[in-house]
ROLUM-454507 format. One line per field, with one value per residue: residue in three letters; x, y, z of N, C-alpha, C in turn. Coordinates in steps of 0.1 Angstrom, whole numbers, plus 2048, in hexadecimal, padded with zeros to 3 digits. Example, Ala and Ser with C-alpha at 12.3 -4.5 7.8 and 13.67 -1.06 7.14 Angstrom:
<rs>
r: c(ala|ser)
nc1: c(884|880)
nc2: c(7C7|7EA)
nc3: c(84E|847)
cac1: c(87B|889)
cac2: c(7D3|7F5)
cac3: c(84E|847)
cc1: c(884|881)
cc2: c(7DF|800)
cc3: c(84E|84F)
</rs>
This chain:
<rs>
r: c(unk|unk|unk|unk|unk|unk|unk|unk|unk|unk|unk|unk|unk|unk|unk|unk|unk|unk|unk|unk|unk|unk|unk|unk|unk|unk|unk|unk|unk|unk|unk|unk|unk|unk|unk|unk|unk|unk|unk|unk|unk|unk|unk|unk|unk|unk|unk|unk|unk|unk|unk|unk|unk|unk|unk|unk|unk|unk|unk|unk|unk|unk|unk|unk|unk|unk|unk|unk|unk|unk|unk|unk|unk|unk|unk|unk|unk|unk|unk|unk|unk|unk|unk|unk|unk|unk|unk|unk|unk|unk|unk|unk|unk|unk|unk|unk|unk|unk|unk|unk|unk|unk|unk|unk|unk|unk|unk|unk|unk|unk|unk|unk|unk|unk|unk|unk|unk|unk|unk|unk|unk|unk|unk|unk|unk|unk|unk|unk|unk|unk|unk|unk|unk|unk|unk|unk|unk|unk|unk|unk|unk|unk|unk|unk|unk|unk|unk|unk|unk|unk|unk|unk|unk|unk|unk|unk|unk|unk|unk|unk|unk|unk|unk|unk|unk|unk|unk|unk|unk|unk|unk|unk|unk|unk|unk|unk|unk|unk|unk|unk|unk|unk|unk|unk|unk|unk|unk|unk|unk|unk|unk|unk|unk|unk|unk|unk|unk|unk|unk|unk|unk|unk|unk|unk|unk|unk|unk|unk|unk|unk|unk|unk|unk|unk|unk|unk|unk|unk|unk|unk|unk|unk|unk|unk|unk|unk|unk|unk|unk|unk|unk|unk|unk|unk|unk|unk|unk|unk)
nc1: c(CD7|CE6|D07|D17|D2F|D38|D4C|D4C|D5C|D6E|D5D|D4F|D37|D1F|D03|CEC|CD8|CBA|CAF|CB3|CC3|CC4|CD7|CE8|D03|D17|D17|D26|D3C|D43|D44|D54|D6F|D6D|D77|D90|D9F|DA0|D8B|D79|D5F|D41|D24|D01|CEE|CCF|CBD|CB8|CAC|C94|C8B|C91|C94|C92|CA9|CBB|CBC|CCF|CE4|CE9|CF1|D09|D17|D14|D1F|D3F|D4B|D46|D53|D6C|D70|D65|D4B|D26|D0F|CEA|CD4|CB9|CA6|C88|C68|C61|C7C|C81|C6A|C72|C8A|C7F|C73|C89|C94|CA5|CA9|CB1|CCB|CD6|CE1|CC8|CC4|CAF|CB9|CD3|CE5|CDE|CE9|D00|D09|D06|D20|D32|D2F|D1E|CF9|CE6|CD0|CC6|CBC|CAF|CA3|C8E|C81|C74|C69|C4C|C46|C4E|C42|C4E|C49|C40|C34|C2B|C2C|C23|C31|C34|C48|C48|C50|C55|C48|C40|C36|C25|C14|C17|C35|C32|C40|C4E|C4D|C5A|C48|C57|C57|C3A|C29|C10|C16|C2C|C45|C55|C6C|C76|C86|C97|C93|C9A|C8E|C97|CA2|C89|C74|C52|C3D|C25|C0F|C04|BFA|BF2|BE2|BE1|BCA|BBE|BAE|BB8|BCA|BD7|BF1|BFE|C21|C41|C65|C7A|C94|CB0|CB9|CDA|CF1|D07|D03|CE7|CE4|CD4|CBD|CC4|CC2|CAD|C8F|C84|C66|C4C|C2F|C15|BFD|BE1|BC2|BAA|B9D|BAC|BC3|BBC|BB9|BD2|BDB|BD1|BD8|BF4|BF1|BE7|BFA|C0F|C05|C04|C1E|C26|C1F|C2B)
nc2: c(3AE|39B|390|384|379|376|361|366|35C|372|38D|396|38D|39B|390|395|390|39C|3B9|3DB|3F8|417|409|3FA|402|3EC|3E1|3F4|3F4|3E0|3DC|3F0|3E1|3D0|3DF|3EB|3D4|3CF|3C8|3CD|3C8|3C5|3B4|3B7|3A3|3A2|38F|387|399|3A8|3C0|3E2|404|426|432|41C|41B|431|429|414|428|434|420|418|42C|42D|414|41B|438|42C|420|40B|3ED|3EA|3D5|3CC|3AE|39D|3AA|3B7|3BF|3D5|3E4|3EC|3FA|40E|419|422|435|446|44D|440|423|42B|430|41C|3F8|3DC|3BE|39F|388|376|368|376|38D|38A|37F|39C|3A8|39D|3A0|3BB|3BF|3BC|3CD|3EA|3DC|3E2|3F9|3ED|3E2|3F6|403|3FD|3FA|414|436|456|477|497|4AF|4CF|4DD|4E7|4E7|4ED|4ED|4E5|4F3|50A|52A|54A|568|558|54D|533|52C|524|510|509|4EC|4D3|4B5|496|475|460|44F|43C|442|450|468|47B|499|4B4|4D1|4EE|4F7|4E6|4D2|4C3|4A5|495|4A7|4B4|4B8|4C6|4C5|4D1|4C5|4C2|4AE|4B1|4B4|4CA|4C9|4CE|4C4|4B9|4AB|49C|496|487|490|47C|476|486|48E|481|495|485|470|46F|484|491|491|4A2|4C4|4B2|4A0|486|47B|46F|466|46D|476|477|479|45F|45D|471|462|44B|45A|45E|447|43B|453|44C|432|436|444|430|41C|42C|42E|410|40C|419)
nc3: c(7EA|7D6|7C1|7A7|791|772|759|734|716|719|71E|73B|753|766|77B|78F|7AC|7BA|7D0|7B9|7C3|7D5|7E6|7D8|7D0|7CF|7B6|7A9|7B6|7AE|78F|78F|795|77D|76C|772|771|75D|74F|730|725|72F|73C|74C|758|766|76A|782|78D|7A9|7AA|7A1|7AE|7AA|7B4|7B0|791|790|798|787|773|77A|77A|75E|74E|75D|74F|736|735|738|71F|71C|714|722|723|726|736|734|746|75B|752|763|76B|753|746|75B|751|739|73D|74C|734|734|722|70A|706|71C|70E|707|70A|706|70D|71C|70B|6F4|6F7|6F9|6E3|6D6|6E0|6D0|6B5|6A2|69C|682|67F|692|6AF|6C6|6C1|6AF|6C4|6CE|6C3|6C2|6DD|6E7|6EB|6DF|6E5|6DC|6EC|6FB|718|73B|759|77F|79E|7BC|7D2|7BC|7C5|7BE|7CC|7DD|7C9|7B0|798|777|760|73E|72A|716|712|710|70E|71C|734|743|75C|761|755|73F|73F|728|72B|739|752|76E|789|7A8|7B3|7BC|7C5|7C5|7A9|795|779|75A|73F|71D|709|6EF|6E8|6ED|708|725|73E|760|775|78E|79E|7A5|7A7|795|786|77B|75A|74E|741|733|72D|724|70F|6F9|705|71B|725|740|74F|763|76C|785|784|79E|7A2|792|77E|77A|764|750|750|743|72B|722|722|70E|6FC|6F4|6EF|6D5|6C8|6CB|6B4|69B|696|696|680|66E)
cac1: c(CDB|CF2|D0F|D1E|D3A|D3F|D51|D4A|D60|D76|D4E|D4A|D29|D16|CF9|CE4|CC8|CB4|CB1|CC0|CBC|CD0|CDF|CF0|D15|D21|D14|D2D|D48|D45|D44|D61|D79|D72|D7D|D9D|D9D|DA4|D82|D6E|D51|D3A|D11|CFE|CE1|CC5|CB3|CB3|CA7|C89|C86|C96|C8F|C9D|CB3|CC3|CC0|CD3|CF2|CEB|CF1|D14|D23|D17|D26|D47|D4B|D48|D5F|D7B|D70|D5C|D3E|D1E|D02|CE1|CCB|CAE|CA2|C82|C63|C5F|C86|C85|C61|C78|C93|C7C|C6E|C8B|C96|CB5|CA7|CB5|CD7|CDA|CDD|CC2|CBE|CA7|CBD|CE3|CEA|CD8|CF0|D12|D11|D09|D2B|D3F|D27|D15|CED|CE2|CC6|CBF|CB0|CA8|C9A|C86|C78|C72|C5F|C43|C43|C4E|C3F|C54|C3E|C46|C2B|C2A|C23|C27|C35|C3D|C4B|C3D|C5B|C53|C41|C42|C27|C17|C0F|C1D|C3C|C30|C4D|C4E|C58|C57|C47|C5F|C4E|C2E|C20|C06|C1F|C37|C48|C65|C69|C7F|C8B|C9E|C92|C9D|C8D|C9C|C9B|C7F|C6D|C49|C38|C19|C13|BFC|BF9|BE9|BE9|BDE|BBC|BB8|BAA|BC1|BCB|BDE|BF5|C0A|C2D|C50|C70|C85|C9D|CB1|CC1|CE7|CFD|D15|CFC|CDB|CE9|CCA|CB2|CC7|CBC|C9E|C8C|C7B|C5B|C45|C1E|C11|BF1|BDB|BB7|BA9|B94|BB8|BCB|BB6|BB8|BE1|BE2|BCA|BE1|C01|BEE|BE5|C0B|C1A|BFE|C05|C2C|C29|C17|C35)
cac2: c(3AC|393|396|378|37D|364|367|35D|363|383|391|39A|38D|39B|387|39E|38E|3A5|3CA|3E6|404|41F|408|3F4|402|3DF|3DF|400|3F0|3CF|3E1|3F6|3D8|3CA|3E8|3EB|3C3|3D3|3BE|3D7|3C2|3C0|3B1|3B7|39B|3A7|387|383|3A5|3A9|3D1|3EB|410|432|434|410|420|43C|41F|409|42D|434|412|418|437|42C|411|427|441|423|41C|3F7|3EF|3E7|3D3|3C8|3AB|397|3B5|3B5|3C8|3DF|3E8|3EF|404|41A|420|424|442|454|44B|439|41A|431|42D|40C|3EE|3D4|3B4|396|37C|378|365|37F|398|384|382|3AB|3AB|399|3A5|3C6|3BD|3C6|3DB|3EC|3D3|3ED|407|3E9|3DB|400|408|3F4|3FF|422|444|461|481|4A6|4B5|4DA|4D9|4F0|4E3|4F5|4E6|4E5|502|515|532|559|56F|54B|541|527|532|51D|510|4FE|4E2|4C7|4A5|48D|46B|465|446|43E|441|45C|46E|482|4AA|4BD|4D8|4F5|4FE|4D6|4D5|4BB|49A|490|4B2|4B2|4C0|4C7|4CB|4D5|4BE|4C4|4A3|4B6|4B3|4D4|4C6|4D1|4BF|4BE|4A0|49B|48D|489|490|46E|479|491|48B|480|499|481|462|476|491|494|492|4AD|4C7|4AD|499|47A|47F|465|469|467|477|479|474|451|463|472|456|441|461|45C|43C|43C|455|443|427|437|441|420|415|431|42A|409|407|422)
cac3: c(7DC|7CF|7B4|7A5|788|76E|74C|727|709|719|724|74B|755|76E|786|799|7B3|7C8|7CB|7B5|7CA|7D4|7EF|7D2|7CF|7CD|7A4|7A1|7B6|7A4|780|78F|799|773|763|779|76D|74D|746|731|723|73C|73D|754|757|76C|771|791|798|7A7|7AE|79D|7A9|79B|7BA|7A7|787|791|79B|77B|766|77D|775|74E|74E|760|740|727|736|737|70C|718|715|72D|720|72C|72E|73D|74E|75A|74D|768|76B|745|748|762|74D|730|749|74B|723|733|717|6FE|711|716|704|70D|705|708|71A|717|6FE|6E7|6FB|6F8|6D6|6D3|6E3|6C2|6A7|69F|696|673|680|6A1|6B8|6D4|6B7|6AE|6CB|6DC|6B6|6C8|6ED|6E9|6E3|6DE|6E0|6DE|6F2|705|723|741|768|788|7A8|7CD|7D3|7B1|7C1|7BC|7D5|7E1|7BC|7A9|78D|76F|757|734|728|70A|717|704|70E|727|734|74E|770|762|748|73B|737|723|733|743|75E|775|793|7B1|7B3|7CC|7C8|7BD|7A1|78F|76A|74E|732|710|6F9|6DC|6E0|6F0|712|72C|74E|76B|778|79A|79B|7AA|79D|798|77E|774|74D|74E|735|72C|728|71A|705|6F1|70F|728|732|741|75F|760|774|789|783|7A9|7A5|784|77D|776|755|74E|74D|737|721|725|71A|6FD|6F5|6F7|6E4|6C7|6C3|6C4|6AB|695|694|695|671|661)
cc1: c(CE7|CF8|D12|D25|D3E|D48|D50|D51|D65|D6C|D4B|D3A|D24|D0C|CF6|CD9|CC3|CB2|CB8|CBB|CC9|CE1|CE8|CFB|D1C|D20|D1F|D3A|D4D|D46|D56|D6C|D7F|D7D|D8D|DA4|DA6|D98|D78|D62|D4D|D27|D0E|CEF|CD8|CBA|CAE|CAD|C9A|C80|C93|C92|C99|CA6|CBD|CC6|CCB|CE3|CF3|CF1|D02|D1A|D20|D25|D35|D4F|D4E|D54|D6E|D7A|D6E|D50|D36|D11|CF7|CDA|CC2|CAA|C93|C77|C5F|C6A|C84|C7B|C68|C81|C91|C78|C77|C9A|CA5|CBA|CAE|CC6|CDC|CD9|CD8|CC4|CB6|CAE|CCB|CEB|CE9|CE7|D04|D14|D12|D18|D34|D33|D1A|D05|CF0|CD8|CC7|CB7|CA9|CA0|C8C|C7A|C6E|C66|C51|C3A|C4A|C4A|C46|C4C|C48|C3A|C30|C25|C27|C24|C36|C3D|C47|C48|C5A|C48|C44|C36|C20|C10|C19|C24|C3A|C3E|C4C|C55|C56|C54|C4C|C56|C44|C2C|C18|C0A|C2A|C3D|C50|C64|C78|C7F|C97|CA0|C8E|C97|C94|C9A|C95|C74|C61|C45|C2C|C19|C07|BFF|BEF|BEA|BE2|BD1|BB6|BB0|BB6|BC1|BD9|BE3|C00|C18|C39|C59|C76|C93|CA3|CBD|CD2|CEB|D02|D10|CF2|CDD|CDD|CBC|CB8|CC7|CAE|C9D|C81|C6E|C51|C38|C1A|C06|BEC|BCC|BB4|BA4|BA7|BC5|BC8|BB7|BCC|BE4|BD9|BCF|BED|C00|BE8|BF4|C0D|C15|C03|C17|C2E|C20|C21|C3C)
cc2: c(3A3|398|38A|37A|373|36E|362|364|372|38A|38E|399|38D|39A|392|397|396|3AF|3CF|3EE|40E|41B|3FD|3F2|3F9|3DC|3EA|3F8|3E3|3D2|3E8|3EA|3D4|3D5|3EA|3DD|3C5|3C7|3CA|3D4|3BA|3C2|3B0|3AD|39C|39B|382|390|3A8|3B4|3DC|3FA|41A|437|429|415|429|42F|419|415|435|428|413|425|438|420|419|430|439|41A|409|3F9|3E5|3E4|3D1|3BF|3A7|3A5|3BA|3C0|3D3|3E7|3EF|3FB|414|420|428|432|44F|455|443|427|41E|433|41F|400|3E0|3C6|3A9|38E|37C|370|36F|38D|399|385|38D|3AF|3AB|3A2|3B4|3C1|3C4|3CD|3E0|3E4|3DB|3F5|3FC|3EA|3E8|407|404|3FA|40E|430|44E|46C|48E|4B2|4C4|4DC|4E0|4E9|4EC|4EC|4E4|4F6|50D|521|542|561|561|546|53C|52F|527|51E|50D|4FA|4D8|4B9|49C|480|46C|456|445|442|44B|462|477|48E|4AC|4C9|4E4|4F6|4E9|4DD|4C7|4B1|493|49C|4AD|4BA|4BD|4CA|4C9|4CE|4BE|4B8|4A7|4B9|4C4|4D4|4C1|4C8|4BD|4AE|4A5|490|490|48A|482|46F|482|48C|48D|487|48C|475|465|481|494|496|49C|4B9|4BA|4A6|492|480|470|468|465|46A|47B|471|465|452|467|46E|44E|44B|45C|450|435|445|451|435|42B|43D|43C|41F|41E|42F|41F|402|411|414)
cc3: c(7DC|7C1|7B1|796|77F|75B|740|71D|70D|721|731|74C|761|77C|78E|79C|7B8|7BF|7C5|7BF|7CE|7E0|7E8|7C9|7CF|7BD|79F|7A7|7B0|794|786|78D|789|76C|764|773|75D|741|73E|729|72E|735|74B|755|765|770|776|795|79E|7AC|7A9|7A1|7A6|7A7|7B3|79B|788|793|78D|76F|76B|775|767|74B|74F|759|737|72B|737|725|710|715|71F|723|72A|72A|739|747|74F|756|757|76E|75D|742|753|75A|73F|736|746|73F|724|72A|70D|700|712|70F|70C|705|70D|712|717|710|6F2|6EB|6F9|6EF|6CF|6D6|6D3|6B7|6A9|695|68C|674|68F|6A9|6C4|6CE|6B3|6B4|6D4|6D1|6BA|6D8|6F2|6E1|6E3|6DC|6E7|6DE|6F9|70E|72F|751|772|794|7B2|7D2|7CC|7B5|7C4|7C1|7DA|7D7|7B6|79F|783|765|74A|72D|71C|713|70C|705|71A|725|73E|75A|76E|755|745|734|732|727|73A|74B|769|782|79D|7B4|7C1|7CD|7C2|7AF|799|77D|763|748|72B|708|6EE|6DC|6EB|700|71D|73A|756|777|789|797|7A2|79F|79B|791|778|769|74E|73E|72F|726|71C|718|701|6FC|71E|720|737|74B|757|76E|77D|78C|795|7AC|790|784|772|764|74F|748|742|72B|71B|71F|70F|6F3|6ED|6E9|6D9|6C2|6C3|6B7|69C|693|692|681|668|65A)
</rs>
């Protein structure tokens, strides 16, 4: 991974090539230094990156975090669609502020948009659903059977998907789960943990865990995202 640091108009920018991953504590100590800098508008332009996983996420939502608690702010842009599909995963979209390229992101700095541009663009490629739906873990058992839990499925797409929750299980554990989409034909998905919902970032989504679909039938799936797509379609005509 490379860093490279430039500056426009007061605005700390950036440059990330390579990997995010969990081995990229140089994005928290390089967000640290600004802050110390007493720089606290900071972008982050992602487009060099060309792998983000949720060990990365987990660094890109330290250094947001470590911003905010110093009253700057941390934008986002150029970030590519399968970074943005992760964070969409585990609702950390709803968290940060994205943008298209960085000009569109520089001038979010000086001026507040007259509408939501993230409420827009996510009005399109996001479903919000408040499903019931019942998990237990590879650990969850009582006599040698499984302790079933339940939970609200907030969003779902084909590779993973996000519970609401009490009862958090570990991140890296597995888990199985029951899913109803309404239509009364029940089924049964595999998955890892990847996330577990930051208090202080996703207030409205903790208690909760992002999930990673690793097993699910091919019939299943197609049901899952003919789901998926008749909510956008349906939102996107309100």
């Amino acid at each position: 991974m490379n860093i490279i640091v430039t500056e426009t108009d007061n605005i700390s920018i950036i440059k990330i090539k390579g990997r995010i991953d969990i081995n990229s504590s140089g994005i928290i100590e390089t967000v640290g230094q600004l802050i110390k800098d007493e720089k606290k508008y900071i972008l982050l332009n992602l487009g060099g990156v060309t792998m983000v996983d949720y060990g990365g996420i987990s660094i890109l939502a330290i250094a947001y975090k470590d911003v905010i608690n110093h009253n700057g702010k941390l934008k986002f842009c150029n970030v590519t669609p399968g970074a943005e599909e992760a964070l969409r995963l585990v609702r950390l979209d709803c968290v940060f502020e994205i943008y298209k390229d960085e000009g569109t992101a520089l001038r979010a700095f000086r001026h507040k948009p007259p509408v939501d541009e993230k409420a827009m663009r996510r009005r399109f490629d996001r479903a919000d659903l408040h499903i019931d739906v019942e998990f237990t873990g590879a650990k969850n058992e009582k006599g040698g059977r499984p302790v079933w839990y339940s939970a609200k499925l907030l969003n779902m797409s084909g590779e993973g998907l996000f519970l609401y929750t009490k009862k958090l299980l570990p991140i890296g554990e597995k888990i199985r789960l029951k899913i109803d989409l309404s239509d009364g034909k029940a089924f049964e998905a595999e998955g890892t943990v990847i996330w577990i919902a930051d208090k202080i970032l996703q207030p409205q989504s903790s208690p909760g865990m992002g999930v990673f679909i690793k097993r699910m039938g091919r019939r299943e799936q197609d049901r899952v995202l003919k789901f998926i797509n008749s909510r956008l379609v349906r939102r996107s005509s309100i």
